[in-house]
Backbone atoms as SQL, in Angstrom:
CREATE TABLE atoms (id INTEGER PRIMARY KEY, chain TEXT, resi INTEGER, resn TEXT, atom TEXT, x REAL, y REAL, z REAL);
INSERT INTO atoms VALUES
  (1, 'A', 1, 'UNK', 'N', -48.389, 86.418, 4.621),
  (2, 'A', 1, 'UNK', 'CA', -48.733, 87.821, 4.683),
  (3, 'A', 1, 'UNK', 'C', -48.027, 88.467, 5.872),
  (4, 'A', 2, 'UNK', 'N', -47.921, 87.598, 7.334),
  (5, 'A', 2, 'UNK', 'CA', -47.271, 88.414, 8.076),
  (6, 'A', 2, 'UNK', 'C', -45.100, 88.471, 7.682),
  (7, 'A', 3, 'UNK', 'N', -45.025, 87.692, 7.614),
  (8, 'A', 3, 'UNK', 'CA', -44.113, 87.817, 6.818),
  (9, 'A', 3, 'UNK', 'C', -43.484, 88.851, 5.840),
  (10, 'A', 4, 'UNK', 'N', -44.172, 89.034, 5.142),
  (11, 'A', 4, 'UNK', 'CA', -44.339, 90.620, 3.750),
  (12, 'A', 4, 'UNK', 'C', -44.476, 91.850, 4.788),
  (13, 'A', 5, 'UNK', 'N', -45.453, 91.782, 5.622),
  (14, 'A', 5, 'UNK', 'CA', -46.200, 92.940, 6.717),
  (15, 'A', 5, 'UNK', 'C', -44.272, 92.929, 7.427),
  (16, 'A', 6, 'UNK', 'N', -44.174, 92.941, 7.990),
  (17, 'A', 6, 'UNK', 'CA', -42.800, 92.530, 8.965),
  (18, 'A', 6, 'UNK', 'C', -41.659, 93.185, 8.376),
  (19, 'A', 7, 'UNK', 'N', -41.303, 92.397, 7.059),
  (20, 'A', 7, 'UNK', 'CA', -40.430, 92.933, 6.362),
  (21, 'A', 7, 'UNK', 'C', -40.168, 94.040, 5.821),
  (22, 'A', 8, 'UNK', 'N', -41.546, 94.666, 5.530),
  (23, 'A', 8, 'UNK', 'CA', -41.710, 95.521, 5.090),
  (24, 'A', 8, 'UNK', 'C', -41.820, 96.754, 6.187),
  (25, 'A', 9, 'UNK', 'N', -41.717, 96.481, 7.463),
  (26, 'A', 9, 'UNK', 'CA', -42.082, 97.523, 8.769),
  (27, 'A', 9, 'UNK', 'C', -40.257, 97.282, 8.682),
  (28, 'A', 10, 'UNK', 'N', -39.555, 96.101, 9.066),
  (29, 'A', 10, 'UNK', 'CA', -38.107, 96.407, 9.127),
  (30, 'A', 10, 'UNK', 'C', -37.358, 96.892, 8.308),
  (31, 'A', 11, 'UNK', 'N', -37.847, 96.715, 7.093),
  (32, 'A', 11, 'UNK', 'CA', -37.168, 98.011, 6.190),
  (33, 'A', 11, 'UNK', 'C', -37.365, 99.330, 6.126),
  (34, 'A', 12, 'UNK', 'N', -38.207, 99.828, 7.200),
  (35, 'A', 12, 'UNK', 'CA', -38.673, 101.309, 6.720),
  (36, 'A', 12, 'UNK', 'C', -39.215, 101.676, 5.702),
  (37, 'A', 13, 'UNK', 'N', -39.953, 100.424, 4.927),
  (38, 'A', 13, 'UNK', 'CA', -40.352, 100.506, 3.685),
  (39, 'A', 13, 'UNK', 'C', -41.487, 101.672, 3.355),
  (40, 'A', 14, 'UNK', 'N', -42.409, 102.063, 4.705),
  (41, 'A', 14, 'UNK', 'CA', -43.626, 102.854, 4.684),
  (42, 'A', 14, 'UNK', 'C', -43.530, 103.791, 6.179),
  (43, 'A', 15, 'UNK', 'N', -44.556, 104.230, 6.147),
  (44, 'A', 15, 'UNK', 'CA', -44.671, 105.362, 7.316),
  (45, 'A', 15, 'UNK', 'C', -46.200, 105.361, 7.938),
  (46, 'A', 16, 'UNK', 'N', -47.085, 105.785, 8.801),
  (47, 'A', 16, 'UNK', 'CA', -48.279, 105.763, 8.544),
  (48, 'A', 16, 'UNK', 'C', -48.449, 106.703, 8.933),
  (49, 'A', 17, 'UNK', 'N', -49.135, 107.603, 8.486),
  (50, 'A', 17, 'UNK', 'CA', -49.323, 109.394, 8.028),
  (51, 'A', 17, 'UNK', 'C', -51.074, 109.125, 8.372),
  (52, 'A', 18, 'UNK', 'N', -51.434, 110.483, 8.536),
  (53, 'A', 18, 'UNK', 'CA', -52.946, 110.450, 9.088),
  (54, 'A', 18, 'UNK', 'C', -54.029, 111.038, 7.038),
  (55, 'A', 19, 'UNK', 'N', -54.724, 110.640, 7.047),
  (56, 'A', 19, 'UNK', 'CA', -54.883, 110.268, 5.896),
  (57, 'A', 19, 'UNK', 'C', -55.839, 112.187, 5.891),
  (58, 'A', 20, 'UNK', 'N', -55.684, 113.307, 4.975),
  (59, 'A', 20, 'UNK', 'CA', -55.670, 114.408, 4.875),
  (60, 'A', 20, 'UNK', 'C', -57.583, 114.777, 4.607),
  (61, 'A', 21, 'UNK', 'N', -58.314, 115.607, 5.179),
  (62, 'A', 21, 'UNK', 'CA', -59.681, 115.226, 5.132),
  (63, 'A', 21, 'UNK', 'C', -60.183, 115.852, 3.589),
  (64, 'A', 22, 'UNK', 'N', -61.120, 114.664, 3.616),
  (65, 'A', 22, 'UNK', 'CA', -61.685, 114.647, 1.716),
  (66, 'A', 22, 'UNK', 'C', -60.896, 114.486, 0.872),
  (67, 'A', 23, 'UNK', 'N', -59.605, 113.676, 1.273),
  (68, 'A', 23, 'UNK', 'CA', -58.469, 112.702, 0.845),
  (69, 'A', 23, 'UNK', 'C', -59.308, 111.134, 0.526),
  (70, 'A', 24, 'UNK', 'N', -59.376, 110.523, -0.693),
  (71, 'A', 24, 'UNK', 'CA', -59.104, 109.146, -0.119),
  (72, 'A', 24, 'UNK', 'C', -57.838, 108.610, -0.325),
  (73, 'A', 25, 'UNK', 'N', -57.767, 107.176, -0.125),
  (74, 'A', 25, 'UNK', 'CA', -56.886, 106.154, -0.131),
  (75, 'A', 25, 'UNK', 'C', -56.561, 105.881, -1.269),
  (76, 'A', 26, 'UNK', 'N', -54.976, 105.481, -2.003),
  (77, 'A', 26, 'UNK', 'CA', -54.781, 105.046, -3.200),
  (78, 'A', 26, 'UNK', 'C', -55.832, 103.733, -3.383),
  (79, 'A', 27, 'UNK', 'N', -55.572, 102.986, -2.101),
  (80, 'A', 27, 'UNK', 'CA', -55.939, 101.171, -2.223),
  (81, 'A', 27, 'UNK', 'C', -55.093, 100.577, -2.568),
  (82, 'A', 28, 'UNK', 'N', -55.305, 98.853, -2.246),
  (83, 'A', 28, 'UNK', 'CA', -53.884, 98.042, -2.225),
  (84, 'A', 28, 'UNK', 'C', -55.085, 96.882, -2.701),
  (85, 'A', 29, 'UNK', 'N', -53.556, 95.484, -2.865),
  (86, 'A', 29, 'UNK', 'CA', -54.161, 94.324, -2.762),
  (87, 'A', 29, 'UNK', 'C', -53.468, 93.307, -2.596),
  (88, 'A', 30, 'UNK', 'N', -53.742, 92.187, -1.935),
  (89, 'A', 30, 'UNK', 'CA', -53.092, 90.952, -2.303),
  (90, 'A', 30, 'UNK', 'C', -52.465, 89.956, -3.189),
  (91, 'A', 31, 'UNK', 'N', -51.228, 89.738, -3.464),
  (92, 'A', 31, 'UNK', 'CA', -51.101, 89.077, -4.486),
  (93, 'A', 31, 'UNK', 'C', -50.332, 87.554, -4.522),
  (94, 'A', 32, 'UNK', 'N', -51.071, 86.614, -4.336),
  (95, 'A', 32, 'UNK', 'CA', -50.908, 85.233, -4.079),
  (96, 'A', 32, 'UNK', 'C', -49.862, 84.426, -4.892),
  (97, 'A', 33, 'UNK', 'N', -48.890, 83.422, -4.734),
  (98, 'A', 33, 'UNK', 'CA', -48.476, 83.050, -5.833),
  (99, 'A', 33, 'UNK', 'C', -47.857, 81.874, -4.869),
  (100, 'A', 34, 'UNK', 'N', -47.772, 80.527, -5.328),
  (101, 'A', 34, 'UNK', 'CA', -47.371, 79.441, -5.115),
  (102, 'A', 34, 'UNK', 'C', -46.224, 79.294, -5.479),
  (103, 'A', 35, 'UNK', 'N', -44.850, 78.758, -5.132),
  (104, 'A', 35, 'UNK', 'CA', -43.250, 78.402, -5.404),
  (105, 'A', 35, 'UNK', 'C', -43.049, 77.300, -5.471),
  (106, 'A', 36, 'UNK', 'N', -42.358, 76.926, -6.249),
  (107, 'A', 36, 'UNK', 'CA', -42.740, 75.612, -6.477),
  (108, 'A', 36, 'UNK', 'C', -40.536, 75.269, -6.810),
  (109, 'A', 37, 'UNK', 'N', -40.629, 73.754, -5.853),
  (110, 'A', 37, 'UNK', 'CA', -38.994, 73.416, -6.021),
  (111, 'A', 37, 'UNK', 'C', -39.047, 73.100, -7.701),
  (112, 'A', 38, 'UNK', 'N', -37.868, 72.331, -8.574),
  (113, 'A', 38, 'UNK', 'CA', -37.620, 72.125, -9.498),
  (114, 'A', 38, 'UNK', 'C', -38.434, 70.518, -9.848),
  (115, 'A', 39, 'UNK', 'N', -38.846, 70.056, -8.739),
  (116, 'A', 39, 'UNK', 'CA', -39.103, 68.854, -8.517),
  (117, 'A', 39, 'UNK', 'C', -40.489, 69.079, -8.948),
  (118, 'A', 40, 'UNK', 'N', -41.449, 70.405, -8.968),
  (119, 'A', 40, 'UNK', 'CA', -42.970, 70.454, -8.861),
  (120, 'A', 40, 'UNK', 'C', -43.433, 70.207, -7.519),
  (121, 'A', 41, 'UNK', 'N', -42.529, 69.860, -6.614),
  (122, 'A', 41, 'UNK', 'CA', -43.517, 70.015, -5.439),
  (123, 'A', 41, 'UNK', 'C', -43.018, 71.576, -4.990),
  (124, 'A', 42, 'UNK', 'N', -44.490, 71.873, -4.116),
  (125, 'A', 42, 'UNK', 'CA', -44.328, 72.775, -3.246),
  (126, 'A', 42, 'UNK', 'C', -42.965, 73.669, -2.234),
  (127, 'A', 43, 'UNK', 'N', -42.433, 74.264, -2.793),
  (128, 'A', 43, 'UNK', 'CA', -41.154, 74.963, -1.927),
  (129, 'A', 43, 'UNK', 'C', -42.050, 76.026, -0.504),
  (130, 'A', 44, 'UNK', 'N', -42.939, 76.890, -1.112),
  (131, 'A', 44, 'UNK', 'CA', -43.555, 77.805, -0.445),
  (132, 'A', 44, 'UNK', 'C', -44.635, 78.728, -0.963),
  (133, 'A', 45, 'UNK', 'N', -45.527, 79.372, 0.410),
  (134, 'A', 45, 'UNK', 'CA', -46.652, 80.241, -0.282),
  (135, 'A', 45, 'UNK', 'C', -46.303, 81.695, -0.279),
  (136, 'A', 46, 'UNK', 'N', -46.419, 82.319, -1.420),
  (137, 'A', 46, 'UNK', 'CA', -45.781, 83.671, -1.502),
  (138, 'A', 46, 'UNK', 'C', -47.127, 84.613, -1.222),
  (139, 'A', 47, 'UNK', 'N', -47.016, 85.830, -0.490),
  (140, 'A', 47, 'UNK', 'CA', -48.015, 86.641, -0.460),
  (141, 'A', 47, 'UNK', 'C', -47.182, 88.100, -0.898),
  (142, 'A', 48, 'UNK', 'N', -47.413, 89.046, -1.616),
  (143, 'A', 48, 'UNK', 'CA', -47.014, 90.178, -1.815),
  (144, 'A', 48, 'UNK', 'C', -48.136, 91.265, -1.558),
  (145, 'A', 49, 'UNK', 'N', -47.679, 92.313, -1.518),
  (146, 'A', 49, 'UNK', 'CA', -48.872, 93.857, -0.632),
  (147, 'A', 49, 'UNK', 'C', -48.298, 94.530, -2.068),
  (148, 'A', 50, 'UNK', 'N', -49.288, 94.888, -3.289),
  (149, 'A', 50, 'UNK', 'CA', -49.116, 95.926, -3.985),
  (150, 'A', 50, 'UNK', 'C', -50.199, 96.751, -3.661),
  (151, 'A', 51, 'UNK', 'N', -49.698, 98.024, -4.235),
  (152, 'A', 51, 'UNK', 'CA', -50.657, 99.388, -4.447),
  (153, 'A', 51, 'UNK', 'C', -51.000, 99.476, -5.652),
  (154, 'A', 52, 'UNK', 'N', -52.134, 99.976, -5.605),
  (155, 'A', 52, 'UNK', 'CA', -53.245, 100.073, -7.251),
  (156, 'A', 52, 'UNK', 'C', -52.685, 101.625, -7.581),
  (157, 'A', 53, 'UNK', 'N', -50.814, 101.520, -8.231),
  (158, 'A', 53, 'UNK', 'CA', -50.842, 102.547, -9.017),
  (159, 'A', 53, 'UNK', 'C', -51.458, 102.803, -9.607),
  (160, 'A', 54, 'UNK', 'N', -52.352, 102.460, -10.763),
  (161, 'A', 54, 'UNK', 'CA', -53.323, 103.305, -11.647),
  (162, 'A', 54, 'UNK', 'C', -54.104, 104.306, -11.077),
  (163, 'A', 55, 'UNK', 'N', -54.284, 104.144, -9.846),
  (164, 'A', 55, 'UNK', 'CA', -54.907, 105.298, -9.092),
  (165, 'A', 55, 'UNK', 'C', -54.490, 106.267, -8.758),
  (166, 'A', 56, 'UNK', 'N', -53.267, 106.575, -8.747),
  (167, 'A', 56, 'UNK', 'CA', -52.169, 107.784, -8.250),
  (168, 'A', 56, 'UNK', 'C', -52.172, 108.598, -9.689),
  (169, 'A', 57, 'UNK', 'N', -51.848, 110.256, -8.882),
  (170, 'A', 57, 'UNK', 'CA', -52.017, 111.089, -9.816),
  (171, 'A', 57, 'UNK', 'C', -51.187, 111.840, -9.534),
  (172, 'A', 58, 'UNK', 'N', -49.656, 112.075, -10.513),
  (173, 'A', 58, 'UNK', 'CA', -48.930, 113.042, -9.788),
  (174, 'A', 58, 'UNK', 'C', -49.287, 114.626, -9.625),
  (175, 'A', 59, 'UNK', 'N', -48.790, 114.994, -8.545),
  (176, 'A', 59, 'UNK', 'CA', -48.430, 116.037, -8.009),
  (177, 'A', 59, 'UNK', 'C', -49.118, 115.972, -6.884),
  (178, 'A', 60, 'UNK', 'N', -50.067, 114.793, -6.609),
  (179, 'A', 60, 'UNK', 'CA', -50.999, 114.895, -5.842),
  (180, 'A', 60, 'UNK', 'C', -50.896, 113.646, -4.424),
  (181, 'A', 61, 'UNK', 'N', -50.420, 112.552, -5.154),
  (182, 'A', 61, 'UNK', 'CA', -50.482, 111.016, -4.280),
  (183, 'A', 61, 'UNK', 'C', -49.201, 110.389, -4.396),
  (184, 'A', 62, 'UNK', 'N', -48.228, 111.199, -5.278),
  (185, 'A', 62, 'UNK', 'CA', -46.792, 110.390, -5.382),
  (186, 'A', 62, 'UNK', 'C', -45.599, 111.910, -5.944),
  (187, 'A', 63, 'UNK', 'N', -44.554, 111.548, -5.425),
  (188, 'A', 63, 'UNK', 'CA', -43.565, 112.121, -6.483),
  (189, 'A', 63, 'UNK', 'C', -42.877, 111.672, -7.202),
  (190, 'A', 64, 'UNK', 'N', -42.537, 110.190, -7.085),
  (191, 'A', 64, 'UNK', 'CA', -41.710, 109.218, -7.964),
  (192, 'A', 64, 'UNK', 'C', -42.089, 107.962, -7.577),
  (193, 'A', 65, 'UNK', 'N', -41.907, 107.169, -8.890),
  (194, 'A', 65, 'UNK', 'CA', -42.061, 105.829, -8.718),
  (195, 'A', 65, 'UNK', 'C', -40.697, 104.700, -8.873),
  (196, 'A', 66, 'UNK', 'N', -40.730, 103.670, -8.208),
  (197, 'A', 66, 'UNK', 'CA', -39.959, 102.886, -8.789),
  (198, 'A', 66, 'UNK', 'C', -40.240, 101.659, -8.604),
  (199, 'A', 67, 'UNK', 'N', -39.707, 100.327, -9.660),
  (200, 'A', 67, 'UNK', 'CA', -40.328, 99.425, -9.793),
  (201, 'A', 67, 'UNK', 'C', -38.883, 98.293, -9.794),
  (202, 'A', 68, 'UNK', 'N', -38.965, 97.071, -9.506),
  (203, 'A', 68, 'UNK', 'CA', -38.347, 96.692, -9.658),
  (204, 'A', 68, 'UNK', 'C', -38.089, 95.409, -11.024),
  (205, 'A', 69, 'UNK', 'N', -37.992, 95.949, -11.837),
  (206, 'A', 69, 'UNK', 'CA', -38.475, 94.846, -13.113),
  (207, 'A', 69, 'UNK', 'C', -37.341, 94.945, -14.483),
  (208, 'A', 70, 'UNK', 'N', -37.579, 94.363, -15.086),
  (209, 'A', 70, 'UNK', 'CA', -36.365, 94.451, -15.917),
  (210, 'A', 70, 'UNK', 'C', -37.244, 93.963, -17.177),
  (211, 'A', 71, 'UNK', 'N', -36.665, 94.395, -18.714),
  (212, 'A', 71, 'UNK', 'CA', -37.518, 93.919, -19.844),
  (213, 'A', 71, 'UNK', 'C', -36.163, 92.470, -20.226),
  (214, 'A', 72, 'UNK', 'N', -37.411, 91.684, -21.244),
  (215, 'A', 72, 'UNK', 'CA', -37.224, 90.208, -21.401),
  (216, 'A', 72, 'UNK', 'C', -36.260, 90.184, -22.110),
  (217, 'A', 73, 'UNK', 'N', -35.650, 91.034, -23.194),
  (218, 'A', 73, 'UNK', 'CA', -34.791, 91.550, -23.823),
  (219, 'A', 73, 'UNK', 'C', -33.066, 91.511, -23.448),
  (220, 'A', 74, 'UNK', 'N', -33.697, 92.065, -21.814),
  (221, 'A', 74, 'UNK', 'CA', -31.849, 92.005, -21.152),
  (222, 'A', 74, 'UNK', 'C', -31.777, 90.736, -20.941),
  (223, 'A', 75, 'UNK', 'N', -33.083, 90.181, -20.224),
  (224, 'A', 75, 'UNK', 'CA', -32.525, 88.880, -19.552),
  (225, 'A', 75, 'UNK', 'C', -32.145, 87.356, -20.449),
  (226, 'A', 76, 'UNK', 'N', -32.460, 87.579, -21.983),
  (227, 'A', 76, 'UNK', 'CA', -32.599, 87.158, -23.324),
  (228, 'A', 76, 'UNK', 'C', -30.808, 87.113, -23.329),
  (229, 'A', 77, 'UNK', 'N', -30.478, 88.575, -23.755),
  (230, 'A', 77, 'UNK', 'CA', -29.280, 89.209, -24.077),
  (231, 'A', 77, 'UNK', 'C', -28.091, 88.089, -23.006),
  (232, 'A', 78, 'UNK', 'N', -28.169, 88.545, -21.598),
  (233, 'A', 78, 'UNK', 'CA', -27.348, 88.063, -20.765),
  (234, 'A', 78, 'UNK', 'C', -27.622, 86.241, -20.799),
  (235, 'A', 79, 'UNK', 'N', -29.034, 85.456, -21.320),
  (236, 'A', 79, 'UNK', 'CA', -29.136, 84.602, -21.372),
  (237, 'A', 79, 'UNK', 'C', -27.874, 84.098, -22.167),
  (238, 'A', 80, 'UNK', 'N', -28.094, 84.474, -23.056),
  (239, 'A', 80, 'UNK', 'CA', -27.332, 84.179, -24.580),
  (240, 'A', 80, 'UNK', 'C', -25.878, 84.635, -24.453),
  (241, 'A', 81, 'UNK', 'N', -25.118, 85.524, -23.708),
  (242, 'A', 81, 'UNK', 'CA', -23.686, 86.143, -23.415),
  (243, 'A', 81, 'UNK', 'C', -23.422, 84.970, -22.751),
  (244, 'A', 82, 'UNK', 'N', -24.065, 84.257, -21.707),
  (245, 'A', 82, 'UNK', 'CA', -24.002, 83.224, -20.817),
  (246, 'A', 82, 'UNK', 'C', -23.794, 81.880, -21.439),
  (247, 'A', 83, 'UNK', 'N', -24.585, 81.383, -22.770),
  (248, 'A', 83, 'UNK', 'CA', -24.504, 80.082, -22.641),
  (249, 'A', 83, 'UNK', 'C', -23.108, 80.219, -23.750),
  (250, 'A', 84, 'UNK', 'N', -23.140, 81.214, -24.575),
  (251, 'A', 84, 'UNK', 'CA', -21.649, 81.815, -25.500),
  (252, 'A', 84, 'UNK', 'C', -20.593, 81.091, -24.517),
  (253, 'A', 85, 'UNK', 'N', -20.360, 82.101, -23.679),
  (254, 'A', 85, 'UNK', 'CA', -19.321, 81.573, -22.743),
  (255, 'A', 85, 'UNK', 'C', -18.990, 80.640, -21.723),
  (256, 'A', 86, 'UNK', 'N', -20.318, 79.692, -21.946),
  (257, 'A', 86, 'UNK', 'CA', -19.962, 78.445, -20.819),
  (258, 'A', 86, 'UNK', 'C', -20.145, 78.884, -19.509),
  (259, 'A', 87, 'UNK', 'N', -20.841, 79.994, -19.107),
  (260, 'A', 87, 'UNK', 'CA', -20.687, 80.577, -17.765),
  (261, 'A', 87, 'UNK', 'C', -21.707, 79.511, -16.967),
  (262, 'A', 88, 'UNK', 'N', -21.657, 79.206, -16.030),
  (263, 'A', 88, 'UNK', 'CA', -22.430, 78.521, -15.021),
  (264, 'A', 88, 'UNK', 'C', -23.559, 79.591, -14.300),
  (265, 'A', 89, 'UNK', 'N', -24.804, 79.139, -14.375),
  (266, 'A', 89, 'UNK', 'CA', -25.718, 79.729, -14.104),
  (267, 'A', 89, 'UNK', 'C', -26.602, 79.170, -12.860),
  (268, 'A', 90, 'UNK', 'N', -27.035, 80.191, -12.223),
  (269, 'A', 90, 'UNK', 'CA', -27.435, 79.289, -10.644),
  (270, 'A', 90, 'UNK', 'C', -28.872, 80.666, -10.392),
  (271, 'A', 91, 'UNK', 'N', -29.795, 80.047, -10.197),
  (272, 'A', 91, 'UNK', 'CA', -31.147, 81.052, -9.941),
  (273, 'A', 91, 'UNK', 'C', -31.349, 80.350, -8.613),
  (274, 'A', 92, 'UNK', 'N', -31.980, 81.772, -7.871),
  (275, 'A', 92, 'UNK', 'CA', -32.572, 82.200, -6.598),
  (276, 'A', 92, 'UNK', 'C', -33.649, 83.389, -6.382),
  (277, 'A', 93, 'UNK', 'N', -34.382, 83.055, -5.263),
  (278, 'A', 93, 'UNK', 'CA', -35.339, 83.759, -5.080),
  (279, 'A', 93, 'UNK', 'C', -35.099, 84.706, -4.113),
  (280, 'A', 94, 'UNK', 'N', -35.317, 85.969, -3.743),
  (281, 'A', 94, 'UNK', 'CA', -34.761, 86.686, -2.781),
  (282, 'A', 94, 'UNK', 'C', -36.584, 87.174, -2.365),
  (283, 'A', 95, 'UNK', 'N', -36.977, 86.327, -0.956),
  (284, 'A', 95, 'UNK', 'CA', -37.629, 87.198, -0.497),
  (285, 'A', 95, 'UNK', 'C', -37.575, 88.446, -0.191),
  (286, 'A', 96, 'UNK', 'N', -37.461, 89.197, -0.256),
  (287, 'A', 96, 'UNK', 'CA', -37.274, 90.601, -0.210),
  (288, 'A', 96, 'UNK', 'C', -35.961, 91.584, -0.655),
  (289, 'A', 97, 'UNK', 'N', -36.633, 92.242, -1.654),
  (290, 'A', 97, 'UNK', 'CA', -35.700, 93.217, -3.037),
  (291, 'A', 97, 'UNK', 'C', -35.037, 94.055, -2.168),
  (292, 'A', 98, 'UNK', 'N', -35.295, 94.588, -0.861),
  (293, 'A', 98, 'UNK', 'CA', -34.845, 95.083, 0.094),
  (294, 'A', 98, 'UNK', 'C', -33.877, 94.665, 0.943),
  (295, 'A', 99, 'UNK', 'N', -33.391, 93.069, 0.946),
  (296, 'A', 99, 'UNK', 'CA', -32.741, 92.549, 1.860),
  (297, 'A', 99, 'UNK', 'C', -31.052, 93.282, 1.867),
  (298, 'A', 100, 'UNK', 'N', -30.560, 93.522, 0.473),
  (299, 'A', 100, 'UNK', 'CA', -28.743, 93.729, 0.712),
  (300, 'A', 100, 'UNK', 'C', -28.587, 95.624, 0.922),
  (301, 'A', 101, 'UNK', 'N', -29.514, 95.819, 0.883),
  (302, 'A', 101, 'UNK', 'CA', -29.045, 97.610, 1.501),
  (303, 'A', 101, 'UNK', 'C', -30.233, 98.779, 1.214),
  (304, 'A', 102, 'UNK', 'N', -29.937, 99.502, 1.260),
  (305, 'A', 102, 'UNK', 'CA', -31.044, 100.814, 0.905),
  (306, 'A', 102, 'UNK', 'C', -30.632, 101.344, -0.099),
  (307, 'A', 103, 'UNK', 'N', -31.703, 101.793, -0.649),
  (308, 'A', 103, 'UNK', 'CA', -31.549, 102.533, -1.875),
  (309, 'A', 103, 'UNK', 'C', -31.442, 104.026, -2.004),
  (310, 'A', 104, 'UNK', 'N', -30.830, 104.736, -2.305),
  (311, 'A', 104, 'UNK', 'CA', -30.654, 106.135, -2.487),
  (312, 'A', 104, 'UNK', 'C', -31.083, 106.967, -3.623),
  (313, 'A', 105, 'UNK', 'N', -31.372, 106.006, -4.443),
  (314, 'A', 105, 'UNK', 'CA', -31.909, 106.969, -5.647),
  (315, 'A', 105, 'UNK', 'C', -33.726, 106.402, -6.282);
C-alpha cells in the first residue's frame, strides 16, 4: 500500500483540495491481489487504491473519466496475428500505468 500511496504522490496522480461544505466524499477502496511467478510460487503482494466510480455524478464530482483496460477481443485478435506469424511473445507486469510518461489526453 505504501508503495501505490508513493507512486501515486510522484506522479502527480491527485491533489488534495479541501472537501466543499455539505459535499461528501466519492469513497475509495482497497484492492488486494497476490502475483504469482510462472512457477506458482509467490512473486509479490499487489495493493491497488480504486475510487467507487458508481458514485460520481457528472457535472458534479468528475468531468472525464479514463480507464485503463482493453476488451478480450483485441487481445484475442493480436493473440492470433501473433501465433500466425511466429512472433515471439514475452509478458510483463508494469507496476505502475504511469511509469513511461504523462498523459495529455
Amino acid at each position: 500500500m505504501k508503495e501505490e500511496i508513493q507512486a501515486l504522490e510522484d506522479n502527480g496522480t491527485w491533489t488534495t483540495e479541501d472537501l466543499p461544505s455539505r459535499k461528501k466524499t466519492i469513497g475509495y477502496k482497497w484492492i488486494y491481489k497476490i502475483k504469482y511467478n510462472s512457477d506458482g510460487s509467490i512473486e509479490r503482494h499487489k495493493a491497488r487504491l480504486v475510487i467507487h466510480g458508481n458514485r460520481q455524478v457528472e457535472g458534479i464530482n468528475y468531468n472525464e473519466t479514463f480507464v485503463h483496460t482493453t476488451k478480450m477481443v483485441i487481445v484475442r485478435t493480436f493473440l492470433a496475428i501473433a501465433a500466425a506469424k511466429n512472433f515471439q511473445l514475452h509478458q510483463m507486469d508494469v507496476r505502475n500505468v504511469f511509469l513511461h510518461g504523462d498523459l495529455e489526453e
